[in-house]
C-alpha positions as CSV (number, residue, x, y, z in Angstrom):
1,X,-21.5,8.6,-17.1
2,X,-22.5,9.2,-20.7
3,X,-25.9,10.9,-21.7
4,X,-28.2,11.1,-24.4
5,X,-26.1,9.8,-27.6
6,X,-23.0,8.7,-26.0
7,X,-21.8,12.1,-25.1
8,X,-19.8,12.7,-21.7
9,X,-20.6,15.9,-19.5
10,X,-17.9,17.8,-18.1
11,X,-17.2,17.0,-14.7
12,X,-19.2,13.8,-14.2
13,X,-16.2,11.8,-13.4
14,X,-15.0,14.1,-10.5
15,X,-18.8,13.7,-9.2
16,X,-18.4,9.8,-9.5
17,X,-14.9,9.9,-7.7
18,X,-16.1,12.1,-5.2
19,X,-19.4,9.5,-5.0
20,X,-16.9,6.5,-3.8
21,X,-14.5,9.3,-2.0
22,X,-14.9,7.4,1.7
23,X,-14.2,4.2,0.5
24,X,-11.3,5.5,-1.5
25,X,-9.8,6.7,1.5
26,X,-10.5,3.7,4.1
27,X,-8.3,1.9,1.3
28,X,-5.5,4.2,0.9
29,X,-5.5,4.7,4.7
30,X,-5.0,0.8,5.2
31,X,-2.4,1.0,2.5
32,X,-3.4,-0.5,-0.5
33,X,-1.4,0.6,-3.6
34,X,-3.1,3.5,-5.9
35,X,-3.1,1.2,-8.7
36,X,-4.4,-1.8,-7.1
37,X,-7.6,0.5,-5.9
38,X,-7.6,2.2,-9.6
39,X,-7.7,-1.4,-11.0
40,X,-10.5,-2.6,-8.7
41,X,-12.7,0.5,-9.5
42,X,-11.6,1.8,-13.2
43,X,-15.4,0.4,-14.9
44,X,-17.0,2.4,-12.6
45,X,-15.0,5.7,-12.6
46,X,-14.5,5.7,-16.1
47,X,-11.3,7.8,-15.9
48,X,-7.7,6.7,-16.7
49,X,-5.2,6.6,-13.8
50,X,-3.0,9.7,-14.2
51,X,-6.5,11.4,-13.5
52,X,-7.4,8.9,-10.9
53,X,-4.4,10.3,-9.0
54,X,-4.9,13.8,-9.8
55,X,-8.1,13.5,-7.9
56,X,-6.5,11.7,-5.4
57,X,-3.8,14.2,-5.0
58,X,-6.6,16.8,-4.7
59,X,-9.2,15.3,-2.7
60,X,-8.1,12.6,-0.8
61,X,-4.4,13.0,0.2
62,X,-4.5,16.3,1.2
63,X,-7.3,16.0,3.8
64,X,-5.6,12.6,5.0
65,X,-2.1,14.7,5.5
66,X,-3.4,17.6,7.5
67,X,-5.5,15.3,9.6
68,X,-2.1,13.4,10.1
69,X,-0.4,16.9,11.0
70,X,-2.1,17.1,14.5
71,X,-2.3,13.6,15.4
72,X,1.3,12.5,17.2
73,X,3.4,10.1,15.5
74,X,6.0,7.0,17.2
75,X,8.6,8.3,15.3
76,X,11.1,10.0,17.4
77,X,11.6,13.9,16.2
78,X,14.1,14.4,14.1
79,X,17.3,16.8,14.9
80,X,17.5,20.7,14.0
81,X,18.4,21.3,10.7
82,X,21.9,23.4,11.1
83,X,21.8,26.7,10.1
84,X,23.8,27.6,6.8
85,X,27.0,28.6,7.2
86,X,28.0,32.6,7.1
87,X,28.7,33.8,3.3
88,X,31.8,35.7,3.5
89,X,31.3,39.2,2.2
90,X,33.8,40.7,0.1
91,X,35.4,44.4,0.6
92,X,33.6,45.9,-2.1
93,X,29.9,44.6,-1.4
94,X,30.4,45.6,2.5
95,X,31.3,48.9,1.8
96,X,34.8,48.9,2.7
97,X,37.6,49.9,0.4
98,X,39.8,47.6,-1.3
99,X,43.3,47.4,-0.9
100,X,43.4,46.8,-4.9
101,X,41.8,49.9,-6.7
102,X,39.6,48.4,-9.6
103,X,41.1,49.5,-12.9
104,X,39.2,49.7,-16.6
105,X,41.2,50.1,-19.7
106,X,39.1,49.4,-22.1
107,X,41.9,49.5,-24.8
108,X,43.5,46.5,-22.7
109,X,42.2,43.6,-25.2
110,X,42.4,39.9,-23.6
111,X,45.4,39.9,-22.6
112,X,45.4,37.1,-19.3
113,X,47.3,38.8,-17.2
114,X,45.2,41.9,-17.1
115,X,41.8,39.5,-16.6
116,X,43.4,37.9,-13.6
């Protein structure tokens, strides 16, 4: 991964992630951990693990996920989420008048009674 005088070029890890990409996913399609598969493979990559799973997250997961999507699964489907329950509306914001006018004195102060 390193050139001429030890220097690293942008992007060669992501080329030697996406190198080993198929066998990256047979793995995490038979269920081996993320780190376990990092561990095996770290020399290699060259790359620590939070950006091991960054490309994993990017490259491999997604693609496994929608290919998942259309495939049918042996859970049983799960139940309608219930629809939220109706907000009630108050007099003012529908439009109708209040039986209690809204008053403003602005000399009022805090006084408790006149806030409630």
């Amino acid at each position: 991964m390193k050139e001429k005088g030890g220097v690293r070029r942008r992007g060669m890890a992501r080329v030697v992630f996406l190198a080993h990409e198929a066998k990256f996913r047979a793995l995490i399609e038979a269920g081996y951990p993320l780190l376990s598969i990092y561990q095996e493979h770290a020399d290699e990559l060259g790359i620590g693990y939070p950006q091991f799973t960054r490309y994993v997250n990017r490259y491999l997961l997604d693609a496994v996920l929608h290919q998942r999507k259309g495939a049918t699964s042996a859970r049983p489907p799960t139940a309608t989420p219930r629809p939220p329950d109706p907000v009630p509306v108050s007099p003012a914001a529908s439009g109708t008048k209040s039986s209690i006018p809204f008053q403003h004195n602005p000399d009022g102060g805090n006084n408790r009674d006149d806030l409630i």
